[in-house]
C-alpha positions as CSV (number, residue, x, y, z in Angstrom):
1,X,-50.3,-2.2,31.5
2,X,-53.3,-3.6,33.8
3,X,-56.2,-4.1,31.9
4,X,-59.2,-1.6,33.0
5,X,-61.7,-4.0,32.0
6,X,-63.3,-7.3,33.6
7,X,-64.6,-9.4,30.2
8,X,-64.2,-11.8,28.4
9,X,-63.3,-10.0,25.6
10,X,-59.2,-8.9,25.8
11,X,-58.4,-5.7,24.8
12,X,-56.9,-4.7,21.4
13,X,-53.7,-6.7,20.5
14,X,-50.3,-4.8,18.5
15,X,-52.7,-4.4,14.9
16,X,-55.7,-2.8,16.5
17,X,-57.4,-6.1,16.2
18,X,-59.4,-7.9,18.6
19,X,-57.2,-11.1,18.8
20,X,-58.0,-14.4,17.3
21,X,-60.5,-16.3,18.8
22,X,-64.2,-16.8,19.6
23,X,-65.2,-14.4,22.3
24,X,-68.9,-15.4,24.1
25,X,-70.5,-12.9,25.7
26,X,-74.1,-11.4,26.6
27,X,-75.3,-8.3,25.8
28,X,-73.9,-6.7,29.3
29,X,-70.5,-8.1,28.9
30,X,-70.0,-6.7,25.6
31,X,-71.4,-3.0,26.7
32,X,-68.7,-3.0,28.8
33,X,-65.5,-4.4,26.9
34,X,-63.3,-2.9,25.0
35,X,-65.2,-3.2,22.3
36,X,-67.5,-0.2,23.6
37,X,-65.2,1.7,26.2
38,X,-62.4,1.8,24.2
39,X,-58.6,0.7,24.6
40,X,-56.9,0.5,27.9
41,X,-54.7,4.1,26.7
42,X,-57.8,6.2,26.0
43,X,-55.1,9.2,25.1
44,X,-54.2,6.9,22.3
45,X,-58.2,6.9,20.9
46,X,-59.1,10.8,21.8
47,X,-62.0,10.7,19.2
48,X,-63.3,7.1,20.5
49,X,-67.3,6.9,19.4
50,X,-68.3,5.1,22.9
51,X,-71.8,6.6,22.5
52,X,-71.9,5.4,19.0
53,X,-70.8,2.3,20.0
54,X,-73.4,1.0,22.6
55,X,-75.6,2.3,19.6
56,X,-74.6,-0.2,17.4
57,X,-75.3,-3.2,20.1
58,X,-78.3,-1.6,21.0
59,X,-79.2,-2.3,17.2
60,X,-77.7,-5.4,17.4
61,X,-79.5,-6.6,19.8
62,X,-82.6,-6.0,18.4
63,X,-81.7,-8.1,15.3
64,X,-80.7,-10.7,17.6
65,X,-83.6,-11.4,19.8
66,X,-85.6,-11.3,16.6
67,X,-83.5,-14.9,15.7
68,X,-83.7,-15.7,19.0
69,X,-87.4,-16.1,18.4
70,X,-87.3,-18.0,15.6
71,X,-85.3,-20.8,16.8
72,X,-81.6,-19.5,15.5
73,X,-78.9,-19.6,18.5
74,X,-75.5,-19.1,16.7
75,X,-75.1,-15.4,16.2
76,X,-71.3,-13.9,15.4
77,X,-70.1,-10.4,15.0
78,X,-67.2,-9.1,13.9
79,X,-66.1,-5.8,11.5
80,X,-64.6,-3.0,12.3
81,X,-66.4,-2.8,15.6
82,X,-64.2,-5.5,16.8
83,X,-60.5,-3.1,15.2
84,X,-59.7,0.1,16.8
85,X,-61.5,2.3,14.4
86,X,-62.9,5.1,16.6
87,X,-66.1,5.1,14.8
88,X,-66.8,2.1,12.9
89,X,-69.2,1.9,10.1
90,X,-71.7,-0.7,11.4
91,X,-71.1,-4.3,12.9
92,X,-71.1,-6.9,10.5
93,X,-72.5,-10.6,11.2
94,X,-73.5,-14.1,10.3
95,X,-76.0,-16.6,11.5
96,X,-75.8,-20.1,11.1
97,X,-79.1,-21.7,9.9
98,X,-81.2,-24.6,7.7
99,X,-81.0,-24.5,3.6
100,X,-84.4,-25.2,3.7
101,X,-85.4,-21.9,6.0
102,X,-84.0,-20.4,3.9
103,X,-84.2,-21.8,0.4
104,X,-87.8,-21.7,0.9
105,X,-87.8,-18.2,2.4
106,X,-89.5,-19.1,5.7
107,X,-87.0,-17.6,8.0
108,X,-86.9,-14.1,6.4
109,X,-90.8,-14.0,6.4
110,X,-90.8,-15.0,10.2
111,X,-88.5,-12.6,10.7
112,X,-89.7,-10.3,9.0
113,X,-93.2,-10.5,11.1
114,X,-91.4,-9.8,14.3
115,X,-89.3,-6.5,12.5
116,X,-91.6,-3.6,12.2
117,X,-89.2,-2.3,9.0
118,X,-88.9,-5.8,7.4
119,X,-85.4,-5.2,7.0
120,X,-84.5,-9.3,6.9
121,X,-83.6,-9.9,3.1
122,X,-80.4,-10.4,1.4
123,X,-81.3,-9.5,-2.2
124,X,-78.6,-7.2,-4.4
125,X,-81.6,-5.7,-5.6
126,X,-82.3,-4.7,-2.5
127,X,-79.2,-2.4,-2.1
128,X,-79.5,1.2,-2.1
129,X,-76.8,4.1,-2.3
130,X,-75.8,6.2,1.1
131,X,-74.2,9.2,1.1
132,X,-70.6,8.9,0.5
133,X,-70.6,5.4,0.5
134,X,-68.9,3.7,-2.4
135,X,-71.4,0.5,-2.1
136,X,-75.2,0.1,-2.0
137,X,-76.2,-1.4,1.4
138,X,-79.2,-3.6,2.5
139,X,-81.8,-2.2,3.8
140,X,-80.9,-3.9,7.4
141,X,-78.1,-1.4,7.5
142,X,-79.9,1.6,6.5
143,X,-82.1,1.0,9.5
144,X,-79.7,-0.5,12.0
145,X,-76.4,0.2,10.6
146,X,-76.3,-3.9,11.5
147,X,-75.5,-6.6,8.5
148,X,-76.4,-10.2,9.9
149,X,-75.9,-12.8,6.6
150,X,-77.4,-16.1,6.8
151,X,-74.4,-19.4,6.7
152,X,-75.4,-22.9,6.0
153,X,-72.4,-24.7,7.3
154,X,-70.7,-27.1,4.4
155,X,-72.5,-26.1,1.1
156,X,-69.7,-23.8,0.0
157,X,-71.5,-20.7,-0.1
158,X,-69.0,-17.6,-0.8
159,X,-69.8,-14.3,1.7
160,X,-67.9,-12.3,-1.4
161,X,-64.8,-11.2,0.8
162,X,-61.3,-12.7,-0.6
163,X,-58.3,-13.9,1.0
164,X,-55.0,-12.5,-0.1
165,X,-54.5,-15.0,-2.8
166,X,-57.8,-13.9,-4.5
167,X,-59.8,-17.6,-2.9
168,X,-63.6,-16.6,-1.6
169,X,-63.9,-17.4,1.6
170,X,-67.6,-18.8,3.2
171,X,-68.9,-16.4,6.3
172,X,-66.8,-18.1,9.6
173,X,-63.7,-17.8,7.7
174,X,-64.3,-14.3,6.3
175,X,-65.4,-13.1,9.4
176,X,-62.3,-13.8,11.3
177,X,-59.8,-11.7,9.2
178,X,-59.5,-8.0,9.0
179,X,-60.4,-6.6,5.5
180,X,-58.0,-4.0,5.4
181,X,-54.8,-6.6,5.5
182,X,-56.2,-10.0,6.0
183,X,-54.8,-10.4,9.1
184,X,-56.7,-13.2,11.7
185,X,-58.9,-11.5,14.0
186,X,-61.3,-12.6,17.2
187,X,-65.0,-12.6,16.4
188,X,-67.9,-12.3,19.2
189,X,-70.3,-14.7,19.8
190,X,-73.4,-14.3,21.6
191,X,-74.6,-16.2,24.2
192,X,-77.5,-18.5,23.8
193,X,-80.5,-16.0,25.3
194,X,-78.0,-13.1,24.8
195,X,-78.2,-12.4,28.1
196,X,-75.5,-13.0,31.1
């Protein structure tokens, strides 16, 4: 079956899953993948949450042109938005940044100037219970239903998610499997400027 879609981004492959690789793509071209319109069969998908969808980049976008101004260019985004769920949870992320931004909490107080809810801090403490939710979630999610973790690239840093042989993996290779069996899945980049 043709494709309905012009993107970058393909649709769904055999799993549900968006297939492995790194997809870049503005803001535009992900509003109109897959991603957001749903699969190629849409009798296959009757409940699919496109509304709720373009919601969550809406949000997303937001949290991205606040790194933007900061300096930060490598954005990802990945969980269940990029699988077949009709209506995922939230989109899940990473950013790839300095130790010293953010041992020395600079980044999140920048960043937290240009949010009006301050919502940039990764602290367990932070965490607070949703209705029928089994974990406590940052505050980032309660307001934009949007978790974007910082990555320094080579220190070893664990993002908590395990591979099937119990090993934590850091955020680009978490990121790129699907929770629910592990398999590899694609991730979305955005483009420098998020824009086309």
């Amino acid at each position: 079956m043709e494709s309905r879609y012009e993107t970058v981004i393909p649709p769904f492959d055999e799993d549900g899953l968006l297939p492995p690789g790194d997809y870049e793509v503005s803001f535009e071209e992900l509003m109109n993948s897959p991603l957001v319109c749903g699969p190629d069969d849409p009798s296959r998908f009757p409940n699919w949450d496109s509304p709720w969808r373009r919601r969550l980049v809406g949000n997303l976008e937001v949290l991205v042109q606040q790194l933007l101004r900061v300096g930060i260019t490598e954005i990802f985004a990945d969980g269940s938005f990029v699988e077949d769920k009709e209506h995922p949870n939230d989109i899940d992320g990473y950013f790839v940044c300095s130790l010293d931004d953010l041992k020395n909490g600079e980044l999140a107080r920048q960043l937290n100037l240009l949010d009006p809810f301050k919502v940039w801090i990764w602290d367990p403490a932070s965490r607070r219970p949703y209705r029928g939710y089994p974990k406590k979630q940052l505050p980032m999610w309660h307001r934009y239903r949007v978790e974007l973790y910082p990555h320094v690239p080579g220190l070893g840093f664990g993002s908590g998610i395990r591979d099937r042989y119990g090993h934590e993996l850091e955020f680009p290779s978490a990121f790129r499997q699907s929770r629910r069996d592990g398999r590899p899945r694609g991730i979305i980049k955005i483009k420098h400027g998020g824009q086309s």
